[in-house]
N, CA, C and O atoms as a GROMACS GRO file, in nm:
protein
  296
    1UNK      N    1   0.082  -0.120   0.000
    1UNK     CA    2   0.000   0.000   0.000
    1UNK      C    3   0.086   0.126   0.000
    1UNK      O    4   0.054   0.228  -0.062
    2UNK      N    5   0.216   0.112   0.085
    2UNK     CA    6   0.309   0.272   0.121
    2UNK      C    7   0.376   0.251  -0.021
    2UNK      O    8   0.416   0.352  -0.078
    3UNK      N    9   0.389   0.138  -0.077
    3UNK     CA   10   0.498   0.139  -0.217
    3UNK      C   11   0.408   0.232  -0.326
    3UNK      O   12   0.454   0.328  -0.387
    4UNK      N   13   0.255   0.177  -0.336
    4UNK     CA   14   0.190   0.221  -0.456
    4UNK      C   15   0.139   0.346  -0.430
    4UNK      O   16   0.082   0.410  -0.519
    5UNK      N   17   0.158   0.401  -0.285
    5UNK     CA   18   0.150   0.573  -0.295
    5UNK      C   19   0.266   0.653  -0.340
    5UNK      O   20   0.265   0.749  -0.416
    6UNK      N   21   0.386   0.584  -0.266
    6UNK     CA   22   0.503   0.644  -0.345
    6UNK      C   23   0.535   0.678  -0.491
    6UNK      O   24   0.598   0.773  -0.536
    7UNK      N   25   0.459   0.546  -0.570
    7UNK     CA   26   0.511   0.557  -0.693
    7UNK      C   27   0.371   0.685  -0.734
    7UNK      O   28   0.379   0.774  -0.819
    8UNK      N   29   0.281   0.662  -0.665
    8UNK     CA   30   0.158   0.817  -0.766
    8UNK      C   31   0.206   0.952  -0.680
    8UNK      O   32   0.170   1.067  -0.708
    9UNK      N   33   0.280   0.920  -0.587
    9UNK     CA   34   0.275   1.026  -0.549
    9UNK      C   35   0.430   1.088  -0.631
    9UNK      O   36   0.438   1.209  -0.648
   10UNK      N   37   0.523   1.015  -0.667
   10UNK     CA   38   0.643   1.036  -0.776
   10UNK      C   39   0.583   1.093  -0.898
   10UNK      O   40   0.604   1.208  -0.935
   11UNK      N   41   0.512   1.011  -0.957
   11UNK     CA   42   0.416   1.053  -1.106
   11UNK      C   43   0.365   1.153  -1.117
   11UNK      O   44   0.367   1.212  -1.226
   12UNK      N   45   0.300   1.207  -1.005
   12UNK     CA   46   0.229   1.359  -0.969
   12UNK      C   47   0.335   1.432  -0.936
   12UNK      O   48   0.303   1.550  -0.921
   13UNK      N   49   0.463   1.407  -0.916
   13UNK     CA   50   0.535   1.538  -0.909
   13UNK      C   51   0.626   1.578  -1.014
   13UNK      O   52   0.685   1.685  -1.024
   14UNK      N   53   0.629   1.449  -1.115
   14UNK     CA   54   0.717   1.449  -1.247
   14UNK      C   55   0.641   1.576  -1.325
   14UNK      O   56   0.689   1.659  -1.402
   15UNK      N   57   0.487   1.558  -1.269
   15UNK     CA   58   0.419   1.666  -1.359
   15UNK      C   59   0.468   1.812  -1.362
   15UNK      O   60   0.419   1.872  -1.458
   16UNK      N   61   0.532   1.871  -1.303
   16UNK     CA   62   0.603   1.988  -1.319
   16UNK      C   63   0.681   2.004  -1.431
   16UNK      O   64   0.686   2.104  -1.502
   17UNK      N   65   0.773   1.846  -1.449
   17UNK     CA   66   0.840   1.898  -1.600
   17UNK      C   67   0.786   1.888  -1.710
   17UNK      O   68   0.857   1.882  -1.811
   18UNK      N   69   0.624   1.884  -1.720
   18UNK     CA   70   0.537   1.944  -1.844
   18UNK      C   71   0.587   2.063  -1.874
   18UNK      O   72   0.654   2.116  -1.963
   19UNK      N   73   0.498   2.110  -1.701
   19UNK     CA   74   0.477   2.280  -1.715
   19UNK      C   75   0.607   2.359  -1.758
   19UNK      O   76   0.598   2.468  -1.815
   20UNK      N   77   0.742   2.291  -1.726
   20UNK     CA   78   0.828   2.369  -1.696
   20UNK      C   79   0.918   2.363  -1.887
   20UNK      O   80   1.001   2.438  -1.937
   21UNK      N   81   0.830   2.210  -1.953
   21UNK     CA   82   0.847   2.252  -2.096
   21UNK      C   83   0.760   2.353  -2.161
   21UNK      O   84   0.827   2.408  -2.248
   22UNK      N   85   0.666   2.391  -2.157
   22UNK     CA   86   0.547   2.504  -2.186
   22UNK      C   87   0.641   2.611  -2.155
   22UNK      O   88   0.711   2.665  -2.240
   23UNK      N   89   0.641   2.649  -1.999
   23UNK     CA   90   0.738   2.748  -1.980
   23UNK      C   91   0.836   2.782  -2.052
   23UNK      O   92   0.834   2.899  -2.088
   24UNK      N   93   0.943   2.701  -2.095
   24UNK     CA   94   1.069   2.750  -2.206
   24UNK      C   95   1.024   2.740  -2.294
   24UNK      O   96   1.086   2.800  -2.381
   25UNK      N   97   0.948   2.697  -2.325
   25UNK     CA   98   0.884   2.730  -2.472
   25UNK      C   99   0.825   2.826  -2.497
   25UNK      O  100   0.816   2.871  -2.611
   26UNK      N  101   0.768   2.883  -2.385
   26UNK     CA  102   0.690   3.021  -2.413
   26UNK      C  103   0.809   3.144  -2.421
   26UNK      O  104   0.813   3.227  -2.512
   27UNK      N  105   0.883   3.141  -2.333
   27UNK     CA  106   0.982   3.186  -2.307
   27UNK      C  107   1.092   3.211  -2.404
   27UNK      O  108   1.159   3.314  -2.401
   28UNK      N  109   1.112   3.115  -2.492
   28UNK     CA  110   1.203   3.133  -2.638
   28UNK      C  111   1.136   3.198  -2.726
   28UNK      O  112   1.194   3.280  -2.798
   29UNK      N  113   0.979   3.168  -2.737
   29UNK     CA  114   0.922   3.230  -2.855
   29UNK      C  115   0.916   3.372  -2.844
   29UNK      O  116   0.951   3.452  -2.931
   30UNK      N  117   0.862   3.403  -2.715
   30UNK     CA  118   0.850   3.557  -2.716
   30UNK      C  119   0.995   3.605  -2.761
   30UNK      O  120   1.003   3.698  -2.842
   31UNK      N  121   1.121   3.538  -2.704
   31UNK     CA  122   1.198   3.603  -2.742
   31UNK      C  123   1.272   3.612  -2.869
   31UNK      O  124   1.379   3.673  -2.876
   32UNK      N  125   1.211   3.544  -2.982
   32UNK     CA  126   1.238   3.507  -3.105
   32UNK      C  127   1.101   3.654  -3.181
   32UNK      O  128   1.106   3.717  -3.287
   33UNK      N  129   1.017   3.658  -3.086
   33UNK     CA  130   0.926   3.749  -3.164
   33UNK      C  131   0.964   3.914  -3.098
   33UNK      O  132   0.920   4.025  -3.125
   34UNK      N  133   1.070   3.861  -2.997
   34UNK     CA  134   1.094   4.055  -2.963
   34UNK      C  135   1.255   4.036  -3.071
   34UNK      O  136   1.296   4.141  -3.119
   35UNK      N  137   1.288   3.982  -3.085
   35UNK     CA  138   1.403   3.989  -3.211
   35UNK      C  139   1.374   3.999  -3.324
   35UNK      O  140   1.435   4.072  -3.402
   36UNK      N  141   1.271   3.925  -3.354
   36UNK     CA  142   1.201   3.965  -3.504
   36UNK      C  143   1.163   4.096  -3.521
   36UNK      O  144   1.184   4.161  -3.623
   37UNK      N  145   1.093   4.147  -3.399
   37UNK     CA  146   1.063   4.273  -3.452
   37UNK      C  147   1.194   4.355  -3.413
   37UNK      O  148   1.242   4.390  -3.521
   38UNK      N  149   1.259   4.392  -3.330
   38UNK     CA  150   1.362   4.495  -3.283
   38UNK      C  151   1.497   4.350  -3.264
   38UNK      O  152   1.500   4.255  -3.186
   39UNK      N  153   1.589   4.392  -3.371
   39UNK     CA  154   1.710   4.301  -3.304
   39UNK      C  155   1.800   4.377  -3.258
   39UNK      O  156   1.891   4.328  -3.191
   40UNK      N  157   1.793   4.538  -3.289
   40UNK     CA  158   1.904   4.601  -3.182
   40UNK      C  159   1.914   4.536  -3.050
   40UNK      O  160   2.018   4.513  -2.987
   41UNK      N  161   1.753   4.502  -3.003
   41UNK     CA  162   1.792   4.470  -2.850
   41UNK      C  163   1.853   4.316  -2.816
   41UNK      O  164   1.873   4.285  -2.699
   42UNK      N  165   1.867   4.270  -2.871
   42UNK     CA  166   1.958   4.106  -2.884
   42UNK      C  167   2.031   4.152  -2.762
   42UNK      O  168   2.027   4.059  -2.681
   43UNK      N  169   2.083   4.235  -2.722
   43UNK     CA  170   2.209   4.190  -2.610
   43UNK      C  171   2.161   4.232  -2.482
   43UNK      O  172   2.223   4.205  -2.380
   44UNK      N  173   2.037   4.306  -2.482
   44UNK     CA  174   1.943   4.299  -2.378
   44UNK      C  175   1.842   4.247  -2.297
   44UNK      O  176   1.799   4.261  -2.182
   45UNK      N  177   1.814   4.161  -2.433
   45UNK     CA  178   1.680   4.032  -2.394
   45UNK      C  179   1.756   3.910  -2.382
   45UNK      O  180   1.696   3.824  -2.317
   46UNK      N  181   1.883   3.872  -2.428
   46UNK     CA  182   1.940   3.726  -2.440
   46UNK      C  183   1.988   3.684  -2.275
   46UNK      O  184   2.014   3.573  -2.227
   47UNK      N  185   1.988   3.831  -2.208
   47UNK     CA  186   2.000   3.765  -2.031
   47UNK      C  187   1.879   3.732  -2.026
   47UNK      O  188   1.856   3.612  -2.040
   48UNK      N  189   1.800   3.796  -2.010
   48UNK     CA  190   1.657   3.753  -1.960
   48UNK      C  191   1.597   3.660  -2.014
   48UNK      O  192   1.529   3.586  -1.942
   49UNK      N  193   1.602   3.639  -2.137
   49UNK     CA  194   1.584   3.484  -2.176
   49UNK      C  195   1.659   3.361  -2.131
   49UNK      O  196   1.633   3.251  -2.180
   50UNK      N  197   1.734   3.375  -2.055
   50UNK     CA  198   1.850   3.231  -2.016
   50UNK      C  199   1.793   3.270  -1.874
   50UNK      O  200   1.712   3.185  -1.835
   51UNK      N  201   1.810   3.369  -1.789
   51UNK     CA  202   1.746   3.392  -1.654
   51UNK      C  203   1.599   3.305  -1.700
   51UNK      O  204   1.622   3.184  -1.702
   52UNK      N  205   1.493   3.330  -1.728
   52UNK     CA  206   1.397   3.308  -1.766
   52UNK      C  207   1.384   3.117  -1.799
   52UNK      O  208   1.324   3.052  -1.714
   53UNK      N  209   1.421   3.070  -1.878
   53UNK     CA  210   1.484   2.962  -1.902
   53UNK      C  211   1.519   2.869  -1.760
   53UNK      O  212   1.444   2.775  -1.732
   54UNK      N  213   1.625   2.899  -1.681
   54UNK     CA  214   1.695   2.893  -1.575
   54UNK      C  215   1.587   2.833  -1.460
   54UNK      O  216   1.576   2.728  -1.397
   55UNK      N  217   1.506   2.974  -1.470
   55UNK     CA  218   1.420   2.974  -1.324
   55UNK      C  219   1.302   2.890  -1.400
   55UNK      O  220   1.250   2.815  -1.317
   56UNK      N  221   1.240   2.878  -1.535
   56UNK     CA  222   1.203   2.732  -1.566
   56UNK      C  223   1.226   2.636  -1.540
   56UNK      O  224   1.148   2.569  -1.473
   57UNK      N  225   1.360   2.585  -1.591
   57UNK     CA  226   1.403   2.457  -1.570
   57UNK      C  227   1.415   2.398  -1.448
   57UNK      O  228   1.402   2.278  -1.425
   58UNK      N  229   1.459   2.553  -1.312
   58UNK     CA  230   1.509   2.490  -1.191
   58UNK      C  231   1.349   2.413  -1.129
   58UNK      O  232   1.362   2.314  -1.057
   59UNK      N  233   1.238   2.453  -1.155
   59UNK     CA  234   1.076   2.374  -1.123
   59UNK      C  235   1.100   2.270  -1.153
   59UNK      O  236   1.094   2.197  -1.054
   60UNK      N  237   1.130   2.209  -1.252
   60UNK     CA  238   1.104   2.085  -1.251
   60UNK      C  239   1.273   2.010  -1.273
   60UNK      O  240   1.294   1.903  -1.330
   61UNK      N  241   1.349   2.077  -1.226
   61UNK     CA  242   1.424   1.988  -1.116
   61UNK      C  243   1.415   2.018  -0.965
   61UNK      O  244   1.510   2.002  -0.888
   62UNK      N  245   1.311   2.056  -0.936
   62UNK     CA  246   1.293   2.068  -0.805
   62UNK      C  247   1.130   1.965  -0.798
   62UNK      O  248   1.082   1.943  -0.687
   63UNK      N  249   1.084   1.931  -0.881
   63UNK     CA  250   0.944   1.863  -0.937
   63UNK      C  251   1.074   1.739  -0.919
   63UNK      O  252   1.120   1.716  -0.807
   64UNK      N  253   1.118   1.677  -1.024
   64UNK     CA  254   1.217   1.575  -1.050
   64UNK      C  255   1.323   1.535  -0.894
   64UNK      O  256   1.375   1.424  -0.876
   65UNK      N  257   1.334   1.646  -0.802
   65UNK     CA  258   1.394   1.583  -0.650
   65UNK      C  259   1.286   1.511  -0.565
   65UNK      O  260   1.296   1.402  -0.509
   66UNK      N  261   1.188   1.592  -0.567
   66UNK     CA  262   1.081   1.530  -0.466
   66UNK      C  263   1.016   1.444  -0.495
   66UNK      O  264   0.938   1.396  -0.412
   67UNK      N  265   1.027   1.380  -0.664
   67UNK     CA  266   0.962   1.242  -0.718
   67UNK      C  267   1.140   1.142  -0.654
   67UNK      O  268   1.148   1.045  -0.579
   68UNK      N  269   1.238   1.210  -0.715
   68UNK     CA  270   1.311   1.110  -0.623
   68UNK      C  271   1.341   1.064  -0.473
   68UNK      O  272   1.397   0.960  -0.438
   69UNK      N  273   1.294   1.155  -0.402
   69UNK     CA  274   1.269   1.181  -0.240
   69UNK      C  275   1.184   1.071  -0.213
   69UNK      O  276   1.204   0.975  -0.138
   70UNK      N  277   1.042   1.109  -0.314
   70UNK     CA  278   0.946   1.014  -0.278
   70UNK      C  279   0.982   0.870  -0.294
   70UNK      O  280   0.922   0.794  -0.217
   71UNK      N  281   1.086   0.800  -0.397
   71UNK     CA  282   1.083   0.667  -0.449
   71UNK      C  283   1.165   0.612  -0.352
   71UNK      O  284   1.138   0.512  -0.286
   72UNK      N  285   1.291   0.698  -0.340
   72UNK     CA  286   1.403   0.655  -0.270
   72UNK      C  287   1.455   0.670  -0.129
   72UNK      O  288   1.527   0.587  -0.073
   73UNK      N  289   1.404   0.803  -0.069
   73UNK     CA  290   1.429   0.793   0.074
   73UNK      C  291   1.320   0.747   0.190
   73UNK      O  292   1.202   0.777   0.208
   74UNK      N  293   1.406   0.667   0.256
   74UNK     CA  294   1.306   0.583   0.356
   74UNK      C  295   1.226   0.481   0.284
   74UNK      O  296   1.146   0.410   0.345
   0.00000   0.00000   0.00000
């Protein structure tokens, strides 16, 4: 019974690295459509797109610890 909560309760937290693909994805495009229109600003938006990116990705490796928390500790 504690094994087969662990594993839904792992599965339900993998779900973050959906969101956190949506997220960079939203996140590149806008910044492909503020370059399309204005590329002077290329050296102004390319931090904030990797910041942006960054604080994406870190969700769902923080989604991806607590599915391993759940499988593996204790």
């Amino acid at each position: 019974m504690i094994a087969s909560a662990k594993i839904i309760g792992a599965g339900l937290a993998t779900i973050s690295m959906a969101g956190s693909g949506v997220g960079i994805g939203i996140v590149f495009s806008a910044l492909m459509l503020a370059l399309s229109r204005n590329p002077s600003l290329r050296s102004q938006l390319m931090p904030l797109a990797i910041l942006g990116f960054a604080l994406s990705e870190a969700i769902a490796l923080f989604g991806l610890m607590i599915a391993f928390l759940l499988l593996y500790a204790s």
